[in-house]
C-alpha positions in Angstrom: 100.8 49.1 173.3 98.9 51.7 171.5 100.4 51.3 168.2 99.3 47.6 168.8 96.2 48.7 169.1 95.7 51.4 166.5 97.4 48.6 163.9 94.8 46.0 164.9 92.2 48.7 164.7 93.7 49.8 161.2 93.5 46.1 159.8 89.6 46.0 161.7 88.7 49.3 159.5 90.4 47.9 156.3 88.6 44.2 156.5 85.2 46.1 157.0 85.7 48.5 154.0 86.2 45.5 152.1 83.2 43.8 153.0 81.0 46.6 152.9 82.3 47.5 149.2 81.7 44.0 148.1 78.2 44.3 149.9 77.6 47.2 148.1 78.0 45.6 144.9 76.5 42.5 145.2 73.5 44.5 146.0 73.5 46.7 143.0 73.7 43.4 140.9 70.6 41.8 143.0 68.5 45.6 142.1 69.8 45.1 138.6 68.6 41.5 138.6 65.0 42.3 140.2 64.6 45.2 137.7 65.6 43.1 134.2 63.0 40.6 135.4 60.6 43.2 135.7 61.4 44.5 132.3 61.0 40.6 131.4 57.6 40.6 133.1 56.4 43.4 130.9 57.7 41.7 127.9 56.1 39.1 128.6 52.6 40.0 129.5 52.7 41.6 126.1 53.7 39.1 124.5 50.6 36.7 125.9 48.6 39.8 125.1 49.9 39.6 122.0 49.7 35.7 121.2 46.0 35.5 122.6 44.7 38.1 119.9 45.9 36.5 117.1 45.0 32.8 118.0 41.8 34.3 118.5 41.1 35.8 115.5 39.8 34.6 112.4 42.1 32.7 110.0 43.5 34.3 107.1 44.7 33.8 103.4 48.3 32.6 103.4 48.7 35.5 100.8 48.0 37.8 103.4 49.6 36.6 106.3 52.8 36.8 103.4 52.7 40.3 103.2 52.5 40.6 106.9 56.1 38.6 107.5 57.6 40.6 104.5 56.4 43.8 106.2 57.5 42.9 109.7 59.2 39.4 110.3 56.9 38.6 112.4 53.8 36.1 111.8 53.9 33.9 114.8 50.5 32.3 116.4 48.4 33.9 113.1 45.7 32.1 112.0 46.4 30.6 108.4 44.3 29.1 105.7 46.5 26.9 103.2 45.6 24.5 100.4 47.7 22.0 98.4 48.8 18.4 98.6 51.6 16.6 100.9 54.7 15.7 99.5 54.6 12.7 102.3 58.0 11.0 101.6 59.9 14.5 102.4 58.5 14.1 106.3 60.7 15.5 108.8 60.9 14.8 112.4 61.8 17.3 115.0 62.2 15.6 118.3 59.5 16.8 121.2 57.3 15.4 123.4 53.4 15.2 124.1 51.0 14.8 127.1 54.6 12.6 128.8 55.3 10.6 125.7 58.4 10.9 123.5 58.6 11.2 119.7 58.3 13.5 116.9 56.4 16.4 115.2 56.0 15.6 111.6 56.5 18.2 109.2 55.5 17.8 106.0 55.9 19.7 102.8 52.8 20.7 101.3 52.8 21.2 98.0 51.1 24.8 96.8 48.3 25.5 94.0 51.2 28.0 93.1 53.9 25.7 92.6 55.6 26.3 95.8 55.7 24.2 98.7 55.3 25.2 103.1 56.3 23.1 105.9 53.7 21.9 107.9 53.7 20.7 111.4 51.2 18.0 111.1 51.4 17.0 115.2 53.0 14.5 117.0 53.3 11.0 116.4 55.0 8.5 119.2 58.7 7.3 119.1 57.7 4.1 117.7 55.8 5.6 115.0 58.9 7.6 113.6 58.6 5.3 110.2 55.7 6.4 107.9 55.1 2.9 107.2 54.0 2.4 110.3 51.1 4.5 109.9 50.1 4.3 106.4 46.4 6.1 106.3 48.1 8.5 107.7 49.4 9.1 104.3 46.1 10.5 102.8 46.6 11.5 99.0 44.5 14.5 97.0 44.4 18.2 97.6 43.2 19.3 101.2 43.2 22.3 103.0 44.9 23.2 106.2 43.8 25.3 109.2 46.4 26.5 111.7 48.8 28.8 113.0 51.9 30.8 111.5 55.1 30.1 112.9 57.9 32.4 112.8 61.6 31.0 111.6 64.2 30.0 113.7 66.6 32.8 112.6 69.8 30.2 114.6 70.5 27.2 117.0 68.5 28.8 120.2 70.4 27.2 122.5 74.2 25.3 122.9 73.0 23.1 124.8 71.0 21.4 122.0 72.7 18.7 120.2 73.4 19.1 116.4 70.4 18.4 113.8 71.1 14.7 112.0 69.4 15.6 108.7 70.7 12.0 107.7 68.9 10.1 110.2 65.7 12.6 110.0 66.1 13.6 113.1 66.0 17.6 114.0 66.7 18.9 117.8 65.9 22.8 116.0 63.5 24.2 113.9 65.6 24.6 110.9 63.7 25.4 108.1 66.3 25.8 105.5 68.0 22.0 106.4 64.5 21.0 106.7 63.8 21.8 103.2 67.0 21.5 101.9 66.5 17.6 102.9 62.9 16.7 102.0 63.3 15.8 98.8 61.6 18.7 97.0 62.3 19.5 92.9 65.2 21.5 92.3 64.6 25.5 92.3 61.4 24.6 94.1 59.9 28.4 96.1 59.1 27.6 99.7 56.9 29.9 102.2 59.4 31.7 104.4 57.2 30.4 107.8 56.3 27.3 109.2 52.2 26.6 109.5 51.0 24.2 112.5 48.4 22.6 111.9 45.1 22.7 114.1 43.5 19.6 116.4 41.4 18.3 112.8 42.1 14.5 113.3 43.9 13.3 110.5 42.9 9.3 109.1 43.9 6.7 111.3 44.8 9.6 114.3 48.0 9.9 113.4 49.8 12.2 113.8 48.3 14.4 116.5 47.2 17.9 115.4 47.0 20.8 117.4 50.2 20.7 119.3 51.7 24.1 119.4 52.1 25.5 122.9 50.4 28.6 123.8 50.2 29.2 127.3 53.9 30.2 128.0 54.9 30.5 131.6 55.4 33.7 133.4 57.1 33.6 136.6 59.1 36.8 136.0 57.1 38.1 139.0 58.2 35.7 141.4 61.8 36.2 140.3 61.3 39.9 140.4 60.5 39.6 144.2 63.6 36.6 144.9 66.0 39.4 143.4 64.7 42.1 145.5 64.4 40.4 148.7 67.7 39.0 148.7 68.6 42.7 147.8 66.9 43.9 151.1 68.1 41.0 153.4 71.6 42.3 152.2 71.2 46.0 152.8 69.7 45.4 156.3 73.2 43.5 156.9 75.1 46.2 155.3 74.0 48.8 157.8 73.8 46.2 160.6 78.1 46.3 159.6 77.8 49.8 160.2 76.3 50.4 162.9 78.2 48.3 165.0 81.7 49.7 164.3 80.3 52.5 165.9 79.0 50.7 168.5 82.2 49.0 169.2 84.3 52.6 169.1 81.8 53.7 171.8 82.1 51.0 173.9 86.2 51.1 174.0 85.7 54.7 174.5 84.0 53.9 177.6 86.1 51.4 178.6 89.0 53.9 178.1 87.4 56.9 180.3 86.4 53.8 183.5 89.7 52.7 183.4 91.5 56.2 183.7 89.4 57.0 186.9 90.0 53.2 188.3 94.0 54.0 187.9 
């Protein structure tokens, strides 16, 4: 009768470990979760920080904001001055959306007083407005200049779950400046600026495409996951010691039970 008990007991202790070990690490992985999205929050309050002083400050030569992404690889959200003239039949059309409306950011090569061309992200135009010749003053002709921001390359695909750029059918899911380039028509051996510019909200003729599209206020909900993390981490520990506790509890109580029934014989 006792070994029935002390098996039953064994197996009890064993199950418990068990659960308490897994306990244990699941909570370890919520604190580690809680404290990566703290280090995410930090990351990203700089980055705002970061992103609101330079579209705040005045625009600069393209020259300059060169020597900048040669010196660090990292232009994005500068303010850019750039003058030349758009090589409008090498359009290309990343796929996006605007204010609930699908369609495409036109990017455009300018061509460079220097002989060398950038890609400009002229705004958005509407899905039906894809075709060029569906918005012909938007194809202004003659030297102009260009006001807007610096946009660091895509340096790969950011994400699987984006389908495959169809250079073919003009039609880019990722910023990929090379295949951008590489199908917009432009003379052989032609130089191109390493960065992408988007343009400012100047109206272009006709209204088309819209200017000023480049998203600056990122989300930051790092706090809120922060907190999820660590309050599911606390929930579990109070259940982990609840598990504890009550072993004890229940050893006690048999104990008692053990000592009544020896005076009751």
């Amino acid at each position: 009768m006792n070994t029935t008990s002390d098996s039953v007991a064994g197996r009890s202790r064993s199950k418990m470990a068990l659960l308490l070990g897994l306990g244990l690490v699941l909570f370890v992985i919520l604190l580690a979760l809680g404290t990566w999205q703290v280090q995410r929050l930090y990351w990203k309050e700089g980055l705002l920080q970061t992103i609101n002083e330079r579209t705040h400050s005045a625009p600069v030569p393209l020259a300059e904001v060169e020597k900048r992404f040669a010196a660090t690889g990292d232009v994005d959200y500068m303010p850019v001055t750039v003058t030349g003239t758009f090589l409008h039949e090498g359009e290309r059309h990343f796929f996006a959306t605007w204010q609930g409306q699908s369609g495409f950011d036109v990017f455009t090569p300018l061509h460079l007083e220097d002989g060398r061309f950038a890609l400009i992200n002229r705004g958005f135009v509407p899905y039906d407005f894809k075709d060029a010749a569906k918005r012909p003053q938007s194809q202004g002709a003659g030297p102009l200049t260009v006001k807007g921001l610096a946009r660091n390359p895509l340096p790969a695909k950011p994400s699987m779950m984006l389908p495959d750029n169809d250079p073919r059918k003009n039609i880019f899911y990722w910023k990929d400046r090379d295949a951008m380039a590489a199908s917009a028509s432009l003379p052989a051996g032609a130089g191109l600026v390493p960065f992408f510019i988007d343009a400012d909200a100047t109206p272009n003729p006709g209204g088309l495409p819209v200017g000023g599209v480049t998203i600056i206020d990122l989300p930051n909900s790092h706090l809120q996951y922060a907190v999820t993390w660590y309050g599911l981490a606390a929930a579990l520990a109070g259940v982990l010691i609840f598990m504890l506790r009550r072993p004890a509890k229940d050893a006690s109580a048999r104990k008692s039970e053990s000592i009544f029934g020896k005076h009751d014989a």
